[in-house]
C-alpha positions in Angstrom: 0.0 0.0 0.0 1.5 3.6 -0.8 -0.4 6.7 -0.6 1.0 9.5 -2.2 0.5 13.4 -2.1 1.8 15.7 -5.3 2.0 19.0 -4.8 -0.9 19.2 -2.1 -2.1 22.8 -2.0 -5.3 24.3 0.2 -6.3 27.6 0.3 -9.0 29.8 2.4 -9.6 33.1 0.0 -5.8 34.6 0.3 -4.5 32.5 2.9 -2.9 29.0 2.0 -2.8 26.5 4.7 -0.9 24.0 3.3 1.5 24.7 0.0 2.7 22.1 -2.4 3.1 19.0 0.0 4.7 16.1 -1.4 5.5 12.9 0.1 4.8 8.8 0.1 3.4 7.0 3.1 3.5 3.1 3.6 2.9 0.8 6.5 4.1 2.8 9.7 4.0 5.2 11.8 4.5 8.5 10.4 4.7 11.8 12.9 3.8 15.1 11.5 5.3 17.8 13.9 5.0 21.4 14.0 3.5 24.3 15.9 -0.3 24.9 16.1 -1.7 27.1 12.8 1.0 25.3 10.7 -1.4 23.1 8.5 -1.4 19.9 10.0 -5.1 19.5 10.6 -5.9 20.8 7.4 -3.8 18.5 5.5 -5.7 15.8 7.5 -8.5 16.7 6.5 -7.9 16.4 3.0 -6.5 13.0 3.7 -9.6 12.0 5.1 -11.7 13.3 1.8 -13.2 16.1 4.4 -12.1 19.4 1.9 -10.7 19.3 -1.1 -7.3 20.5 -2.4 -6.9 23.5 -4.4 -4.3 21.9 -6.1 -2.1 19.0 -5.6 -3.5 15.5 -5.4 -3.7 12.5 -3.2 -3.8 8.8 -4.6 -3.7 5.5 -2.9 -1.6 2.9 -5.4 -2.3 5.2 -7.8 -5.9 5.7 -7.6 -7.3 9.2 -6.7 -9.0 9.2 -3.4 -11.4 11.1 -4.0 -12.1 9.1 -6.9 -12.4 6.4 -4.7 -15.0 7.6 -2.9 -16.3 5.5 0.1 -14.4 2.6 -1.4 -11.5 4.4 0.4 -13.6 6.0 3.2 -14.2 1.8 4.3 -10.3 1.6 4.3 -10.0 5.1 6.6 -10.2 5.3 10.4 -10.2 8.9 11.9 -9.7 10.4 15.1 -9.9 14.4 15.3 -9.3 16.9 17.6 -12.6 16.8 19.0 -14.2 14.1 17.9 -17.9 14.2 18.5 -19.6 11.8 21.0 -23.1 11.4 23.0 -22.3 12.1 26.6 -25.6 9.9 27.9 -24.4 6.6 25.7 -22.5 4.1 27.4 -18.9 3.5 25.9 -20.3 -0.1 24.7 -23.4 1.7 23.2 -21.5 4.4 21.8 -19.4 2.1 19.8 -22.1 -0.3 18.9 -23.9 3.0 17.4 -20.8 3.7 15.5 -20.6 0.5 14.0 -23.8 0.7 12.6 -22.9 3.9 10.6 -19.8 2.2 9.7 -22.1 -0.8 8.5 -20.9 -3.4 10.3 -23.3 -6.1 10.8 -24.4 -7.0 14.3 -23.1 -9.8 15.5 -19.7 -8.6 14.3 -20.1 -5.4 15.7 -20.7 -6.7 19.0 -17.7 -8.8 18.7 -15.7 -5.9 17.4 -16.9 -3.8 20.3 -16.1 -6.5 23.1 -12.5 -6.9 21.4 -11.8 -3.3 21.5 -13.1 -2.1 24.7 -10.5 -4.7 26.3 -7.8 -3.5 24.3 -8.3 0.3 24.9 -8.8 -0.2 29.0 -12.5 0.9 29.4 -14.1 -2.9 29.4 -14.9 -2.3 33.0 -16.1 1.0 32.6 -18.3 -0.2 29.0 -21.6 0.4 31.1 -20.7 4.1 32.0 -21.7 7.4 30.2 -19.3 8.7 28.1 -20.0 12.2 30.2 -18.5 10.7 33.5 -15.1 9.8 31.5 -11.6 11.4 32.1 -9.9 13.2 29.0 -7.7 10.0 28.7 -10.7 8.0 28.4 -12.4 9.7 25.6 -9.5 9.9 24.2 -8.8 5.7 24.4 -12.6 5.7 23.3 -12.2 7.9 20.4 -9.2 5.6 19.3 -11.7 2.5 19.5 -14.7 4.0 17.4 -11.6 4.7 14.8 -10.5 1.3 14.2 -13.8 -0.2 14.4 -13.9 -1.1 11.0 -10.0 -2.3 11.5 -8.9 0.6 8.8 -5.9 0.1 6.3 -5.3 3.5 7.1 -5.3 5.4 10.2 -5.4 9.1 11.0 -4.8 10.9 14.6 -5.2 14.6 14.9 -3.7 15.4 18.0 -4.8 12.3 20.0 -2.8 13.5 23.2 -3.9 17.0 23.3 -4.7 18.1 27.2 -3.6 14.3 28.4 -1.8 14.1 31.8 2.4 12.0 31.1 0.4 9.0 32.1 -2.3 8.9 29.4 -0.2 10.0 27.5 2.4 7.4 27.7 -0.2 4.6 27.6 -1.5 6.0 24.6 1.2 6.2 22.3 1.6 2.3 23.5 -2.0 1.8 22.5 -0.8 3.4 19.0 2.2 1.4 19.3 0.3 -2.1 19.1 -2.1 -0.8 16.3 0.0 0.1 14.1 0.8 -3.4 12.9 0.3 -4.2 9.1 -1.6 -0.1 9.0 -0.2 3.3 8.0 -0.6 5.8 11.1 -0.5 9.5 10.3 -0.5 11.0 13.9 0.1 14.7 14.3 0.9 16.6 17.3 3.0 20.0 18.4 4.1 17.2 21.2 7.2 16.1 20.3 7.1 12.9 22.8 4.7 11.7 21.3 6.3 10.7 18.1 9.7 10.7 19.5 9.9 6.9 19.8 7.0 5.3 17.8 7.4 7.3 14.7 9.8 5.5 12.0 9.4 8.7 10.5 9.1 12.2 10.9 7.6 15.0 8.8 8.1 18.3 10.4 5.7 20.8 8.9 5.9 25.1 9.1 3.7 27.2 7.5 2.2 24.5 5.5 5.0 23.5 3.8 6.9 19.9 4.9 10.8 22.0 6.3 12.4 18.3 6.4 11.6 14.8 6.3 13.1 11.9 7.7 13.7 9.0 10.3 13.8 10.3 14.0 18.1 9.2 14.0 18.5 11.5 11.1 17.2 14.4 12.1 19.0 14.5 15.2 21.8 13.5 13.3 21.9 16.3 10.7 22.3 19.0 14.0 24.3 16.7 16.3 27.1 19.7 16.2 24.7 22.1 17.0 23.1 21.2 21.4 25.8 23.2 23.8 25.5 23.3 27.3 27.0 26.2 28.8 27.3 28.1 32.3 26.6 31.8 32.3 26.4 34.4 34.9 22.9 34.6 35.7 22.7 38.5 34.7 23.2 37.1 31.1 20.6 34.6 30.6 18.4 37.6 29.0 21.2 38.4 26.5 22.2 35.3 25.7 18.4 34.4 25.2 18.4 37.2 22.6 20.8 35.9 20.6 20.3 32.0 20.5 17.6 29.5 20.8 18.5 28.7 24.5 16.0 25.2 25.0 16.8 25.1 28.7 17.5 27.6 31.8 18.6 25.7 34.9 20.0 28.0 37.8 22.0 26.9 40.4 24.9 28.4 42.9 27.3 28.5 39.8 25.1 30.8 38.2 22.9 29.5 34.7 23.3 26.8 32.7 21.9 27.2 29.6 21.2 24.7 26.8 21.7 26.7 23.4 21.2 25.8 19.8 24.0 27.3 17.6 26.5 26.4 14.8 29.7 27.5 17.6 30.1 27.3 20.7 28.4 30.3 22.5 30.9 30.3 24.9 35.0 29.2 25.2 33.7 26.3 28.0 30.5 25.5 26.2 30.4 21.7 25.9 28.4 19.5 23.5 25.2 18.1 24.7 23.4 14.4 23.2 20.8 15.8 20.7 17.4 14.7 21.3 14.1 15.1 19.0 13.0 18.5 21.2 16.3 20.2 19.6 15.2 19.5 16.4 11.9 20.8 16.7 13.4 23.9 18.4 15.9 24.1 15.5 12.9 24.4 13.0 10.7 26.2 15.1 12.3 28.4 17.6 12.7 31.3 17.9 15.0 33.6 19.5 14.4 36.7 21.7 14.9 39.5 19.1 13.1 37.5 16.6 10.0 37.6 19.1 10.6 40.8 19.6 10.4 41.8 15.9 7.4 40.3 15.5 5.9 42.3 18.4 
């Protein structure tokens, strides 16, 4: 399976959202990264046949999607943002509604349902209103009605959005073990959460893809670039000024600073182990007189 986007353009009136995105999925996990308002969602969208490009197009194996129609849709699972839901179903009835739209015939459905509710953690909660869940358990539920139909394809707007480290950790397990033998397109400004479940990583600003590639080579291609330095603690403001500084710890010594820059910022600046945050910062940073420019 290979879905493919050609020169994927969207815009509103003047405004483009997402500008001449190209790029070939397969089975994986693929991470789209990048701050909020930089396309992601609407480049989702048109994956899931919701809007239509401007320009650009999208085919699976060589087939348009939208051509495709709901012979596509029956291969798509999708969770959004805020996925909709009826606060006075049960999680089992919810589900079992869900499968209905999804046409799924009852006894499967039921089946389906059973299989799923165990796998997402809510099969002792399944007789519970959806209203009296925690965000981590609408979130696990909205994950179940999107794999109901055991998609080909699966699509995750910001699953973890306003999750606590511990849903959020069993989550991206929970995406971990569905992603067998599927293509997951999971997009997030979280950078943990594609960190290590992601075999690749598309990292998108103003709707254009910036760079592309597996987690190890992105770090890779700034490995020179993560110093940790000690500054006087006077300096932090200056020194934030001038470089994208990803960390400010202060101590006795004064403040240790861990900076993003071609040199080292200072004669006893050291090199610090790269991880996926200093890439995203690299791409999407910004330093104080930048912010202030903008201002």
């Amino acid at each position: 399976m290979e879905l493919t986007l050609h020169e994927l353009t969207k815009q509103f009136n003047h405004f483009t959202a997402v500008d001449r995105v190209s790029c070939t999925m397969e089975n994986g996990v693929y991470g789209l990264l990048g701050v909020n308002g930089a396309g992601k969602t609407t480049l989702m969208r048109m994956l899931c046949t919701l809007i239509t490009p401007t320009a650009g197009s999208i085919t699976l194996d060589g087939q348009d999607i939208f051509q495709m129609g709901a012979q596509y849709r029956q291969m798509l699972g999708y969770l959004p943002q805020d996925f909709g839901y009826y606060p006075d179903f049960t999680a089992e009835d919810y589900l079992l509604y869900v499968a209905s739209l999804k046409a799924l015939r009852p006894m499967a459905a039921r089946q389906r349902v059973n299989e799923l509710l165990h796998r997402v953690g809510l099969e002792s909660v399944r007789k519970k209103k959806v209203k009296t869940f925690s965000g981590g358990m609408k979130r696990r539920l909205g994950v179940a009605q999107a794999v109901l139909n055991d998609p080909a394809i699966l699509i995750l707007d910001e699953p973890t959005a306003g999750l606590d480290p511990n849903e959020r950790i069993r989550f991206r397990n929970l995406i971990s073990e569905l992603a067998q033998d599927r293509l997951v397109l999971l997009s997030t400004h979280i950078v943990s959460d594609v960190e290590y479940i992601a075999g690749e990583i598309f990292l998108m600003k103003d709707g254009k893809i910036a760079h592309s590639g597996p987690t190890a080579d992105l770090i890779s291609a700034i490995s020179d670039q993560v110093w940790l330095c000690t500054v006087p603690r006077r300096e932090v403001d200056t020194f934030a000024r001038v470089y994208k500084v990803a960390n400010v710890r202060l101590d006795s010594a004064g403040a240790q600073l861990r900076i993003l820059a071609p040199q080292p910022p200072t004669p006893d600046a050291v090199p610090a182990e790269v991880t996926l945050e200093d890439v995203f910062l690299s791409y999407f940073g910004e330093t104080g007189g930048e912010m202030n420019d903008t201002v």
